[in-house]
C-alpha positions as CSV (number, residue, x, y, z in Angstrom):
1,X,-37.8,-15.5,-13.8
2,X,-37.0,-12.0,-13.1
3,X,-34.8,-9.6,-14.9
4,X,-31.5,-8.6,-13.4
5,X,-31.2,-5.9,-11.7
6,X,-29.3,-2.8,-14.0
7,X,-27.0,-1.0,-11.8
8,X,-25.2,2.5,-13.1
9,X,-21.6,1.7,-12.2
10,X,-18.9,3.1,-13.9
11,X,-15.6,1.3,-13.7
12,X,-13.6,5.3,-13.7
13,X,-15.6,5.9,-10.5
14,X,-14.9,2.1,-8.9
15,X,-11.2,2.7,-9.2
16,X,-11.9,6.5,-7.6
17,X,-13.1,4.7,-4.7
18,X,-10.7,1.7,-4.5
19,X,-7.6,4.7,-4.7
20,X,-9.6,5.8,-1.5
21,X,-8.7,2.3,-0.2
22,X,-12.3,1.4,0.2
23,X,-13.0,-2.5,0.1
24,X,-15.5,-4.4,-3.0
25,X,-18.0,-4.3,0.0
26,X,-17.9,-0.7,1.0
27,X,-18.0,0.3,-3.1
28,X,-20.7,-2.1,-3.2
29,X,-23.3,-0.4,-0.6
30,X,-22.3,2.8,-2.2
31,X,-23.9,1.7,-5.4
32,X,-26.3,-0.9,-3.5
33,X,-25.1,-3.6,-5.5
34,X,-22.9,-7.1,-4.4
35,X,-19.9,-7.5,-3.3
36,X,-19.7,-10.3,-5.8
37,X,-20.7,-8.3,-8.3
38,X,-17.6,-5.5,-8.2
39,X,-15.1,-8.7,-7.6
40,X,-16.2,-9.7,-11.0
41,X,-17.1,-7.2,-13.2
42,X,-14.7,-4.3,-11.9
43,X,-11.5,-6.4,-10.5
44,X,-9.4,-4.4,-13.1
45,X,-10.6,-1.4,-11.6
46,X,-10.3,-2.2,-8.2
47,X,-6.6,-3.3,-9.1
48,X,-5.7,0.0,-10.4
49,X,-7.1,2.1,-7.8
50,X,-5.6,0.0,-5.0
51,X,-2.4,0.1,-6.8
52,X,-2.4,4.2,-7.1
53,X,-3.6,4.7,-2.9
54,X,-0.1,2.9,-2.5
55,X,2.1,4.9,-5.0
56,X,0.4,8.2,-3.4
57,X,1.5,6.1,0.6
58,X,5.2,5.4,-1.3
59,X,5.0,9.4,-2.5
60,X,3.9,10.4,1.3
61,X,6.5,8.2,2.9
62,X,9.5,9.8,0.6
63,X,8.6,12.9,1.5
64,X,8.2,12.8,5.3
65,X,11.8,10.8,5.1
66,X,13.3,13.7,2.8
67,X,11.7,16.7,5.4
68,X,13.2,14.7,8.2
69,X,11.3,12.0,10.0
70,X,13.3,9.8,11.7
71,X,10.7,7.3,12.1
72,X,9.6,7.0,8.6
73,X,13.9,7.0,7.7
74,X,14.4,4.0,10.0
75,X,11.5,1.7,8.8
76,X,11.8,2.6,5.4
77,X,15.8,1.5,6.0
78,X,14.5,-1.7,7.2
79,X,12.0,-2.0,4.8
80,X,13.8,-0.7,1.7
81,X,17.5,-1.3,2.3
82,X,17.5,-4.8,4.5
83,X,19.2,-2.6,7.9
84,X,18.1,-3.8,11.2
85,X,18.6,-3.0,15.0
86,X,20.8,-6.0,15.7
87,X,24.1,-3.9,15.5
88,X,26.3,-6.7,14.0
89,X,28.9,-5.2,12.2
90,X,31.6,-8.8,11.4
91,X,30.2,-11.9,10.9
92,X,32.2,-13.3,13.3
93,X,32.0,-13.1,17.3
94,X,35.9,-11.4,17.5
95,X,36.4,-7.5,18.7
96,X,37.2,-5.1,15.9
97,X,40.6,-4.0,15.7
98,X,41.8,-1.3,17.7
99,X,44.9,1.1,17.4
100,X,46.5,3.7,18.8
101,X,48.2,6.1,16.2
């Protein structure tokens, strides 16, 4: 039988290229190793990197909202704070009140 292949993965550099949202296949070619074999020996550091790629997204997001984005103010509105478009203000079908003062 023949000896496994050694491969020189380090799990700081998996999770370098997971925070780069590469896929277990992608860093697998890069090291010319299996898929299978990142799934199962590195899954804590594909977790972590995939985790950080979407803290530095949240980051991006927040600040294109703060400078001004309309776009990225409405769907994080939706997303964040339950709003929608549907423009239903009472629960009921009734007009609001109106007054002349």
């Amino acid at each position: 039988m023949a000896r496994p292949k050694v491969y020189d993965i380090k799990g700081e550099e998996v999770q370098k290229l997971a925070s780069y949202g590469c896929t277990n296949k992608e860093i697998a070619d890069f090291y010319g190793c299996s898929a299978d074999l990142i799934e199962k020996s590195y899954s804590e550091f594909t977790t972590k990197g995939r985790s950080m790629v979407k803290i530095r997204l949240r980051q991006l997001q927040l600040k294109a909202a703060e400078n001004g984005s309309a776009a990225v103010l409405i769907w994080l509105g939706k997303q964040v704070l339950g709003q929608s478009d549907g423009g239903n203000i009472a629960d009921n079908d009734q007009p609001l009140p109106w007054s002349v003062d």
